[in-house]
C-alpha positions in Angstrom: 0.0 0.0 0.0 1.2 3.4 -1.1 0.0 7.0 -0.7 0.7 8.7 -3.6 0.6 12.8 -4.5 -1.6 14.5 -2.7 -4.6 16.6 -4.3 -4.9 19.4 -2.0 -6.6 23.0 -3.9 -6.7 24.3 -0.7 -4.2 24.0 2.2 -5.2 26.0 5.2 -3.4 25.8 9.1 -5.2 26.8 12.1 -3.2 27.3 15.3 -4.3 26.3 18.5 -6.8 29.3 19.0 -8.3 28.9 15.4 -8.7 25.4 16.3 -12.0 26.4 18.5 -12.9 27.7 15.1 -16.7 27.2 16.1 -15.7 24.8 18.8 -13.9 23.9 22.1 -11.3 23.4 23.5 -10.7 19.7 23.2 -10.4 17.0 25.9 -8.2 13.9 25.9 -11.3 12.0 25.7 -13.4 14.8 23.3 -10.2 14.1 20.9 -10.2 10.4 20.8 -9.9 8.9 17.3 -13.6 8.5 15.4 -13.7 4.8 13.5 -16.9 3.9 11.5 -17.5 1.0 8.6 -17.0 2.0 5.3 -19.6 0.2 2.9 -20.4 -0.5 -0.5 -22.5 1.6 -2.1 -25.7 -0.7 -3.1 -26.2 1.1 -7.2 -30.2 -0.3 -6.6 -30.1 2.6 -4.8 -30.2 5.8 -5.0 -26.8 7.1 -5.2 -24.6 9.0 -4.9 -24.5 8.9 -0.9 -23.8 12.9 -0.3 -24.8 12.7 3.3 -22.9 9.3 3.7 -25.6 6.7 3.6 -24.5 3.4 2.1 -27.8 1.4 0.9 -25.2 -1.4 1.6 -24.4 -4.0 4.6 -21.7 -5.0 2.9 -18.7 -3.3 4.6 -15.0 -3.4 3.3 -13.2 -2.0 5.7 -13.3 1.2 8.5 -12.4 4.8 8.4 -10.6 6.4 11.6 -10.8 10.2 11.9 -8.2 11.1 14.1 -7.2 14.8 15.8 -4.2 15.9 14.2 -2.1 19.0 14.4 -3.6 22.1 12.2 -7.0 20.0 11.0 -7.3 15.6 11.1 -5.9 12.2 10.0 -8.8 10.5 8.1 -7.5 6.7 7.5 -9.0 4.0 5.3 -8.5 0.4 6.4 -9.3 -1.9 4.0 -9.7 -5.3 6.4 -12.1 -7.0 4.5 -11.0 -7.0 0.9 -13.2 -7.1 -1.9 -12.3 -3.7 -3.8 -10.7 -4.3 -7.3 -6.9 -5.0 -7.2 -4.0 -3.1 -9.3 -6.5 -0.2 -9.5 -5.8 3.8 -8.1 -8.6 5.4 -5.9 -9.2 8.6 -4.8 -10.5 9.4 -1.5 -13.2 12.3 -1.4 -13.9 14.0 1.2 -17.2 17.0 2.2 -19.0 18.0 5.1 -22.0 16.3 5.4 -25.0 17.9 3.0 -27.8 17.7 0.4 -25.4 18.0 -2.2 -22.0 16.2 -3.0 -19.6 18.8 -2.8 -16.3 16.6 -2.4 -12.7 17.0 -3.4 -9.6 14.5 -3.3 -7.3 14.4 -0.7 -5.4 11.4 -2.1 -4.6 8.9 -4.3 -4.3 6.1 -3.3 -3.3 2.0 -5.1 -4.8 -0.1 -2.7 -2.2 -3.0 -3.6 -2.5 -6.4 -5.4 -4.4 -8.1 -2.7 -7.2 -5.2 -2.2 -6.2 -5.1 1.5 -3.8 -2.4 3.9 -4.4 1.0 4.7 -3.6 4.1 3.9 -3.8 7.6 5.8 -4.0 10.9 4.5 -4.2 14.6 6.5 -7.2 16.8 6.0 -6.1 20.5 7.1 -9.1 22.4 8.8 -11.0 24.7 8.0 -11.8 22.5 4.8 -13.3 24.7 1.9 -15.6 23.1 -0.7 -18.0 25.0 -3.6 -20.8 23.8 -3.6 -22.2 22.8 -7.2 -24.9 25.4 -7.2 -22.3 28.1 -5.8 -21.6 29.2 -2.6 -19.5 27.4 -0.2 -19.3 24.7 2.5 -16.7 24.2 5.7 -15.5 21.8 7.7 -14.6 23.3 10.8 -15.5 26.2 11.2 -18.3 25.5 13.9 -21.2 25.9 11.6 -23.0 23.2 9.3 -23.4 19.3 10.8 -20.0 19.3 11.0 -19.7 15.6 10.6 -17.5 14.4 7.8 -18.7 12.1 4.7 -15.3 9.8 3.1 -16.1 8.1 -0.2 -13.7 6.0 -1.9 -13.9 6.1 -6.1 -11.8 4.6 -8.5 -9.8 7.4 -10.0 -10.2 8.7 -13.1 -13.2 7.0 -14.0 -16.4 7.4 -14.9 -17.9 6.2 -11.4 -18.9 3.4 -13.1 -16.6 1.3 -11.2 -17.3 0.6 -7.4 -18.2 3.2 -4.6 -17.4 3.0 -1.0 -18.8 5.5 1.9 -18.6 6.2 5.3 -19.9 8.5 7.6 -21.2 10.7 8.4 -18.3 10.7 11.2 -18.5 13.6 14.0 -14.7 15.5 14.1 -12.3 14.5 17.2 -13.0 17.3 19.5 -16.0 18.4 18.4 -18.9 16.9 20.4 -19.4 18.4 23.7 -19.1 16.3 26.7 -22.5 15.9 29.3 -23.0 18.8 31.0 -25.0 22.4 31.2 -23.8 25.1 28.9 -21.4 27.7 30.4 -20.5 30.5 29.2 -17.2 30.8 27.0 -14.0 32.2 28.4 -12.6 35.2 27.2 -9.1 37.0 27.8 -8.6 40.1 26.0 -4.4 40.0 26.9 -1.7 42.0 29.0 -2.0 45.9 29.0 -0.1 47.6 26.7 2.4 50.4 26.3 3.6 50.9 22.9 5.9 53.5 21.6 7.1 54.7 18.2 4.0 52.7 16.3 0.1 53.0 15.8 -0.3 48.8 15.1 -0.9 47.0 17.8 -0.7 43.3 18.3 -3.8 41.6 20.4 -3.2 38.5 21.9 -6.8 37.4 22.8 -8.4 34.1 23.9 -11.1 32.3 23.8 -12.5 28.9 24.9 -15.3 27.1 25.3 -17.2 23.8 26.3 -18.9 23.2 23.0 -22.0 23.8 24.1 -24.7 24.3 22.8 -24.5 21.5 19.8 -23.2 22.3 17.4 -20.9 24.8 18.4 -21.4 28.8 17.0 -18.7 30.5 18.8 -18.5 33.6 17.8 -15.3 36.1 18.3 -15.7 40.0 17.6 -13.7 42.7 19.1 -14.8 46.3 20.0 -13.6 49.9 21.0 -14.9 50.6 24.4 -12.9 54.4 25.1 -10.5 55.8 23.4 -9.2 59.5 21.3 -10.3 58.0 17.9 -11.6 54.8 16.3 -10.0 52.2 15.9 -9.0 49.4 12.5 -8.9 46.0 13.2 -7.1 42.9 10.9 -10.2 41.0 11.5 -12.3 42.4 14.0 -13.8 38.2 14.8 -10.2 36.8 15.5 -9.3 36.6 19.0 -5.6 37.1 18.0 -5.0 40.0 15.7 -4.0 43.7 14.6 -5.6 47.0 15.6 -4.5 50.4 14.1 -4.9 53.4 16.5 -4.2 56.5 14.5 -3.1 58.5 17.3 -1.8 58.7 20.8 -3.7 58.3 23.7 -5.6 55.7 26.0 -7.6 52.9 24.4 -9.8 50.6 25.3 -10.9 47.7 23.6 -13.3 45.1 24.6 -13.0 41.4 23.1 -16.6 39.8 23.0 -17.3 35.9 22.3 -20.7 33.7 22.3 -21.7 30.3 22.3 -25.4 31.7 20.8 -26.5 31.2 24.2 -24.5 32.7 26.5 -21.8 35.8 26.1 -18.8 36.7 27.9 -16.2 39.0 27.5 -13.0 40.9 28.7 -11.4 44.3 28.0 -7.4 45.3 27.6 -6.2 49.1 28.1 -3.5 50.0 25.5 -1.5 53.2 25.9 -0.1 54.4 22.5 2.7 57.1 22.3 3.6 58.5 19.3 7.7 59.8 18.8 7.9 63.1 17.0 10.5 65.1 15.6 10.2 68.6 14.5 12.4 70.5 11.5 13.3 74.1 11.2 14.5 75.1 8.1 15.7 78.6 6.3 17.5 78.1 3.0 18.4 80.0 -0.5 16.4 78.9 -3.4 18.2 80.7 -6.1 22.2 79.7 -6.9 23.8 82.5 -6.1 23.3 85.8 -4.0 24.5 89.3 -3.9 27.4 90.2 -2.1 26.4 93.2 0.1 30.0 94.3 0.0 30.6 94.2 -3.5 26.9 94.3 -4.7 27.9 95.3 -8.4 31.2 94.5 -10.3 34.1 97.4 -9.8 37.0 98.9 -11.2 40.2 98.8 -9.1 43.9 99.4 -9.1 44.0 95.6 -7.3 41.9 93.2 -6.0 40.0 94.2 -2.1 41.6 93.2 0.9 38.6 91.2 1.5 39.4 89.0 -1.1 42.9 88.3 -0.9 42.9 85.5 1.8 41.8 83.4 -0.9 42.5 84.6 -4.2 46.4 86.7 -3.2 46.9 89.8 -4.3 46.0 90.5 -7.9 47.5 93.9 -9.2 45.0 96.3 -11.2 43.5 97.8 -13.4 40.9 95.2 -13.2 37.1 94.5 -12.6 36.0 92.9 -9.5 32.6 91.0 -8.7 31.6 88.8 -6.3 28.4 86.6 -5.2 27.9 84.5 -2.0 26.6 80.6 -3.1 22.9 79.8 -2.6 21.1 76.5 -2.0 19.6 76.0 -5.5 16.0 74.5 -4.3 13.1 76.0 -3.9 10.9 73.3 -2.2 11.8 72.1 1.3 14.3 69.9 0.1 17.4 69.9 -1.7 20.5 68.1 -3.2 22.4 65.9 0.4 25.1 65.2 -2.2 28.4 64.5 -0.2 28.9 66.5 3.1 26.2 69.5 0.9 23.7 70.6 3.9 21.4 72.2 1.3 20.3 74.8 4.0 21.4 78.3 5.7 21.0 76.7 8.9 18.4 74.0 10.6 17.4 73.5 14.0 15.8 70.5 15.1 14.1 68.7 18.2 12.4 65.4 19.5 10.0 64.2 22.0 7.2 61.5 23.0 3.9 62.9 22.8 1.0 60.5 25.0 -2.1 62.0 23.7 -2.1 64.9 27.1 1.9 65.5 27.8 5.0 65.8 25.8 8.3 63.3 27.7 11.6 62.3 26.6 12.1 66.0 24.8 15.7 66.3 23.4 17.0 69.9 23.1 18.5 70.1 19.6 21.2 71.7 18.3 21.8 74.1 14.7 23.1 72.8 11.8 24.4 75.2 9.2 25.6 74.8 5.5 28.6 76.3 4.1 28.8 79.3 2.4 31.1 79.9 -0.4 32.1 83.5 -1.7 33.4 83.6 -5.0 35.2 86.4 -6.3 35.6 87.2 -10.5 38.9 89.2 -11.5 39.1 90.4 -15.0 41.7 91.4 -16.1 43.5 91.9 -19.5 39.9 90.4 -20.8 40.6 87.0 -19.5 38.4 86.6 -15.7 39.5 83.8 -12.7 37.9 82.8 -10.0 38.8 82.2 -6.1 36.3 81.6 -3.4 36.1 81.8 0.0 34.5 78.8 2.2 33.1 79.1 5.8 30.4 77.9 8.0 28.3 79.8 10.0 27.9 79.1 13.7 25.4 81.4 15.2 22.2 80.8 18.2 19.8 77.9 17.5 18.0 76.5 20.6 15.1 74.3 21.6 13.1 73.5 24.5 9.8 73.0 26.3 7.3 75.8 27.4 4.8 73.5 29.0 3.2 69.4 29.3 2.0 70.5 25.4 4.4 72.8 23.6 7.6 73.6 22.6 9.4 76.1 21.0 12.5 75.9 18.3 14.5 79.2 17.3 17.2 79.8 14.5 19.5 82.0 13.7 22.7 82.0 11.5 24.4 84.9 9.4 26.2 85.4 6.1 30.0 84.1 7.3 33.1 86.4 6.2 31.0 89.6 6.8 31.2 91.2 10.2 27.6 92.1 11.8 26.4 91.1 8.9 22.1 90.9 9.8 21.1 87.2 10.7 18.5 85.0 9.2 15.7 84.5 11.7 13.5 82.2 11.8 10.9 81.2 15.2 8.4 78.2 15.9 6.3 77.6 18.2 4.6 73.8 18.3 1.4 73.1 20.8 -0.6 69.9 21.0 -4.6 71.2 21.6 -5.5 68.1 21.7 -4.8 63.8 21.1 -4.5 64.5 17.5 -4.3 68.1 16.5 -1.3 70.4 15.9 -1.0 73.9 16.3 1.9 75.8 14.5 2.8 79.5 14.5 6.2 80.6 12.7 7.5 84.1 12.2 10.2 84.6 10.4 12.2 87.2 8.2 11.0 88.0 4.5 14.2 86.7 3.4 15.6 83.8 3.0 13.0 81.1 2.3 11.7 79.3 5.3 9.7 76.4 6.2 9.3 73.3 8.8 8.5 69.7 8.5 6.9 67.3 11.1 7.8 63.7 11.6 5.6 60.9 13.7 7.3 57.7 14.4 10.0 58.2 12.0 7.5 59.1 8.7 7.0 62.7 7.8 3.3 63.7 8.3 3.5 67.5 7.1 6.1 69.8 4.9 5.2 73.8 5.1 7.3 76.5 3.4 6.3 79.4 5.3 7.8 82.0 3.4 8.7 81.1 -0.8 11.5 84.1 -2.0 12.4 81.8 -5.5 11.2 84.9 -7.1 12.6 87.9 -5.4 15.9 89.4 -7.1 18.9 88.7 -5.5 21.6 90.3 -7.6 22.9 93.9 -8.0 21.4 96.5 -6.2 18.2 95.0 -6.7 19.5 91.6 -4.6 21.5 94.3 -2.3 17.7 95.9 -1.0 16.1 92.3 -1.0 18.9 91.1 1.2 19.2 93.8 3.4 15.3 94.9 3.9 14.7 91.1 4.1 17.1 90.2 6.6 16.4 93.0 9.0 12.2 92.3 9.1 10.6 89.2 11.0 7.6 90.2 8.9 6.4 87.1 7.6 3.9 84.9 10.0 1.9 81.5 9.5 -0.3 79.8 11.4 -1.8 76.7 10.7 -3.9 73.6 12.4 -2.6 70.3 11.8 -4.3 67.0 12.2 -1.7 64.6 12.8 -3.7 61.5 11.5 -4.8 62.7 8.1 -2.3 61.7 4.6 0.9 63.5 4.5 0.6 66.9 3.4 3.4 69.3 1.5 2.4 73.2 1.3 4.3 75.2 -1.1 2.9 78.9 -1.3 3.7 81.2 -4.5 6.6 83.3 -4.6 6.0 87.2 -4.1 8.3 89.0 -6.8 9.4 91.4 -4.3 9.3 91.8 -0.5 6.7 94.2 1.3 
């Protein structure tokens, strides 16, 4: 005897949980094997035998149903001989119903001397379509849930002979004597999570299979909590809920037997990690020089010059521009060491839906500057620039349970009191999920902020767009100097930390007010 490849469409696991699919929690005796005769199938009669009736006395051998691991063992015996030797069978298998709705789960050459057995696993739940449509389960608590085993000669035209047997209750399944109690639910450990909105539930439920046949049903359910909440698969004891924002939640796990309900609840805490951004950059490529705003005629190059170009004797032409970020969004080229920013102050904390822990005071960043100088002379021009990084007051830190505050400012390197860029923030949580931001900043350079929850940005704002402005010659000289010395430019804005990511790019005033 010889099993050979297994026909399986469908292959699906249950753990120990899904096992009470519908039913109980099995005993030592609930699980003990099931073994009924398997018959002929009498062709006087009416066949075939969908709910396992044989019309037949004449029995060939048993089938054992037998509690396995992730569904059952169904084995057929065949004691008694009398099935056709050197031929392949295939073993069906459907949940007891008014229509055949079977499918192989083996093949199976019952030898030369039509005797041995053979045993073959049947996963559970156990899908089948039915031949009208729809479907039918074994195992999932509903239906007879008792199983029908036919044995047909593969690949025939049924002409050959049938055996059946059943129907045969599942291992497990039938409740033992007793009154029905109620099922026993455990909604899991109390939870702190950090950094994430999923959540892993680790729910329970038993039951003693009572009423017959078991309907256990699972659902889960928010009880309290700052905004609703998405399940996996709100009727699975074990699953996945998304909470979209910090705060306090509380969920309720619910189960019933159809008779009687139970049910348990579990408090998860969610805190969400934030960091907020404050940015000031140069969108065009290059800027005026405010010392040497237009080119100039001299005997030899300035003295401001020569520490990086030496000294160049005249009559030439001098110009000079300072370098600019080249970006006019939020974000630039990070090519190399390249901080495509001015300067950049930035800050962390854990917000728990009513207080702000864990903040981090931050400290500036600021990008190089590079000031190039043009000599001409003789018609043919050179270049030398000048590199330095600015290093001027940035600071964070914590007004209150709720807010928190972030100030930049960094100047034009190589220039003495040269006027600094500027730019202020203020951040307050009004409540679980909304965001309160008020900036003020000067007119010039460009400015913005960006928001990050649990390490994925949530909201992008340039708060003041100068891509347009002029920002050579004297026209350049006014912008930079009018812009620079007025915090005239203020946003406010109302942020709700659980909608899509958002990016705000305003239009570009051609000149300053």
């Amino acid at each position: 005897m010889r099993l050979r490849t297994a026909v399986l469409t469908t292959a699906l696991t249950i753990t120990a949980t899904a096992l009470a699919a519908g039913a109980v929690t099995p005993t030592a005796a609930m699980a003990a094997p099931v073994t009924v005769p398997l018959n002929v199938v009498d062709w006087d009669q009416p066949v075939p035998s969908c709910d396992g009736t044989p019309h037949s006395d004449t029995k060939v051998g048993t089938v054992t149903v037998t509690r396995a691991a992730g569904g059952v063992d169904v084995t057929v015996d065949l004691t008694g001989g009398g099935v056709s030797t050197g031929s392949v069978y295939s073993i069906v298998v459907w949940e007891e119903a008014p229509v055949c709705a079977g499918r192989s789960i083996a093949e199976w050459d019952e030898g030369t001397d039509g005797r041995g057995a053979v045993t073959a696993p049947l996963p559970l739940p156990y899908v089948n379509t039915l031949p009208g449509g729809g479907t039918i389960t074994l195992g999932d608590g509903q239906g007879t849930e008792r199983l029908v085993v036919v044995l047909y000669l593969h690949g025939g035209d049924n002409s050959g002979p049938v055996f059946v047997a059943g129907p045969i209750p599942l291992p497990g399944t039938a409740p033992e004597p007793g009154p029905n109690t109620p099922p026993r639910v455990y909604a899991g450990a109390d939870q702190t999570v950090t950094g994430t909105s999923t959540v892993n539930l680790a729910g329970t439920v038993t039951d003693d299979g009572r009423p017959a046949p078991p309907r256990l049903t699972r659902r889960w359910s928010l009880v309290s909590g700052p905004a609703p909440v998405t399940f996996a698969d709100a009727t699975a004891a074990a699953t996945r809920a998304v909470m979209p924002v910090a705060g306090t939640y509380t969920l309720r796990l619910t189960a019933s037997d159809g008779q009687l309900t139970a049910s348990d609840t579990v408090v998860i805490r969610v805190r969400e990690r934030y960091r907020i951004e404050l940015r000031a950059w140069i969108p065009q490529e290059a800027v005026v020089d405010p010392i040497h705003p237009v080119p100039l005629p001299l005997q030899a190059n300035s003295l401001d010059s020569r520490s990086a170009c030496g000294y160049v004797g005249g009559p030439l032409v001098q110009s000079s521009t300072f370098s600019g970020d080249d970006h006019v969004g939020y974000d630039g080229s990070t090519a190399g060491t390249v901080k495509p920013f001015r300067g950049q102050i930035s800050t962390e904390f854990i917000w728990d839906g009513t207080s702000i822990s864990g903040f981090t005071a931050g400290t500036g960043e600021y990008g190089t500057s590079h000031r190039v100088f043009r000599l001409t002379k003789d018609g043919d021009t050179s270049t030398c620039e000048a590199v330095q990084t600015a290093d001027r007051a940035a600071s964070t830190r914590q007004l209150n349970p709720a807010t928190v505050r972030l100030t930049l400012s960094t100047a034009m390197p190589m220039i003495a009191l040269s006027p600094t860029i500027d730019s202020d923030l203020l951040v307050g949580f009004s409540n679980a999920r909304k965001l309160t931001v008020y900036a003020h900043t000067d007119m010039f350079p460009s400015h913005g902020f960006r928001i990050y929850k649990n390490d994925a940005i949530i909201y992008t704002r340039v708060t003041r767009n100068v891509s347009c402005v002029p920002v050579l010659g004297w026209p350049g000289f006014w912008s930079l100097v009018s812009g620079l010395n007025w915090m005239g430019n203020n946003v406010t804005v109302t942020i709700d930390t659980a909608a899509p990511p958002a990016t705000i790019m305003p239009a570009c005033r051609p000149r300053l007010p």
